[in-house]
C-alpha positions in Angstrom: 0.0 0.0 0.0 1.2 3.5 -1.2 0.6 5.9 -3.1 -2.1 3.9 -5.3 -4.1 4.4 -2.1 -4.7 8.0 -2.9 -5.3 7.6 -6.4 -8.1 4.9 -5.8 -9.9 7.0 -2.8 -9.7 10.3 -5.1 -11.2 8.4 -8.0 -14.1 7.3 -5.4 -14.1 11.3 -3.8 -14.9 12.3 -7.3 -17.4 9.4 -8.4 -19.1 11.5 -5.1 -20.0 15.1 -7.1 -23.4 13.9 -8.4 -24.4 11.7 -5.0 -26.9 12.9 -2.4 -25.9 14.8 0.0 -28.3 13.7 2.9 -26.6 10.4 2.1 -22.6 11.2 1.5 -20.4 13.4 3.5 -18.1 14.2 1.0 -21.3 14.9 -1.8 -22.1 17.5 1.5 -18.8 19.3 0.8 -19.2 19.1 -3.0 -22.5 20.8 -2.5 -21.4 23.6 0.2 -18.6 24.7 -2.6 -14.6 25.6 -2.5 -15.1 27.8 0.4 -16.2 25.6 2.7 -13.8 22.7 1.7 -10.9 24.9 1.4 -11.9 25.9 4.9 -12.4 22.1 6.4 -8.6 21.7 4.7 -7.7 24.2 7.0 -9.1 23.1 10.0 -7.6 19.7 9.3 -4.5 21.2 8.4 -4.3 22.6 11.8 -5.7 19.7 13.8 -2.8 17.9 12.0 -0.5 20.7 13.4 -1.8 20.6 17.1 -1.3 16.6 17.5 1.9 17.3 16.1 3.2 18.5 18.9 0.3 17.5 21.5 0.2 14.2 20.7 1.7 10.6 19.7 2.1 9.4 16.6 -1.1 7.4 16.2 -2.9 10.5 16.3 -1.1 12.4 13.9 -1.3 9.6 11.5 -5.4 10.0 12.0 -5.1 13.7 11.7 -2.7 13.2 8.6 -5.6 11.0 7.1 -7.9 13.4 7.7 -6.0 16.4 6.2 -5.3 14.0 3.0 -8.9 13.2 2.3 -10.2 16.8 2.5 -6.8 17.7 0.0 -8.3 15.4 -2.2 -11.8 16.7 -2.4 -10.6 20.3 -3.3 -8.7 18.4 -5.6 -11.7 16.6 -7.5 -13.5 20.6 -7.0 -10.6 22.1 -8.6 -10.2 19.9 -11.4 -6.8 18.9 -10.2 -6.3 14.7 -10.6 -3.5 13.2 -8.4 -1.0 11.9 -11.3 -1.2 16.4 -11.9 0.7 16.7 -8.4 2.7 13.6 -9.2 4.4 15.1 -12.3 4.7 18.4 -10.1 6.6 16.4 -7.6 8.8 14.2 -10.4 9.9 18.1 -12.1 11.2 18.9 -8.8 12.7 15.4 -7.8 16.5 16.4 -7.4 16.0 20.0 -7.3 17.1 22.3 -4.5 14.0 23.4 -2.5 15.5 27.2 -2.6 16.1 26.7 -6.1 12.5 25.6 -7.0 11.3 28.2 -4.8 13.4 31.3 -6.3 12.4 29.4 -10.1 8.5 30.6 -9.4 7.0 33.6 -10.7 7.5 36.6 -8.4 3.2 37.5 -7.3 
């Protein structure tokens, strides 16, 4: 178990768009829009943060989870598919992270 993990559990987040949301968590999110799971990805984010140095590792692992499913629906919402991130990840493999950084665009 890797990596496919994520691809198979984002191909079922995003088989969730069209399902009921009285029925499906993650067609609950779909339906409350970016905002509100851009802001659960947040909360996770932090929750993942807090047991990081509150707690054991068990519980960041369950936090970690957490966070990684709720990436992955803004993913599906965004129109962003996991083998997207993978080539992101495979143009920087080798790369200096302060020369990937100083490579981007000045905002």
């Amino acid at each position: 178990m890797g990596a496919e993990i994520i691809d198979e559990l984002f191909q079922v987040i995003d088989s969730r768009k069209e399902s009921d949301p009285e029925t499906s968590y993650t067609a609950k999110l779909f339906a409350k829009g970016r905002l509100k799971i851009a802001q659960k990805l947040g909360e996770e984010a932090v929750e993942t943060a807090l047991a990081a140095v509150a707690q054991g590792p068990e519980q960041v692992a369950s936090e970690s989870a957490d966070l990684l499913y709720h990436l992955l629906v803004l993913w599906a919402d965004a129109g962003v598919k996991p083998a997207d991130v993978w080539l992101k990840l495979a143009e920087r493999k080798g790369r200096s992270g302060i020369e990937e950084k100083s490579s981007r665009p000045k905002s």
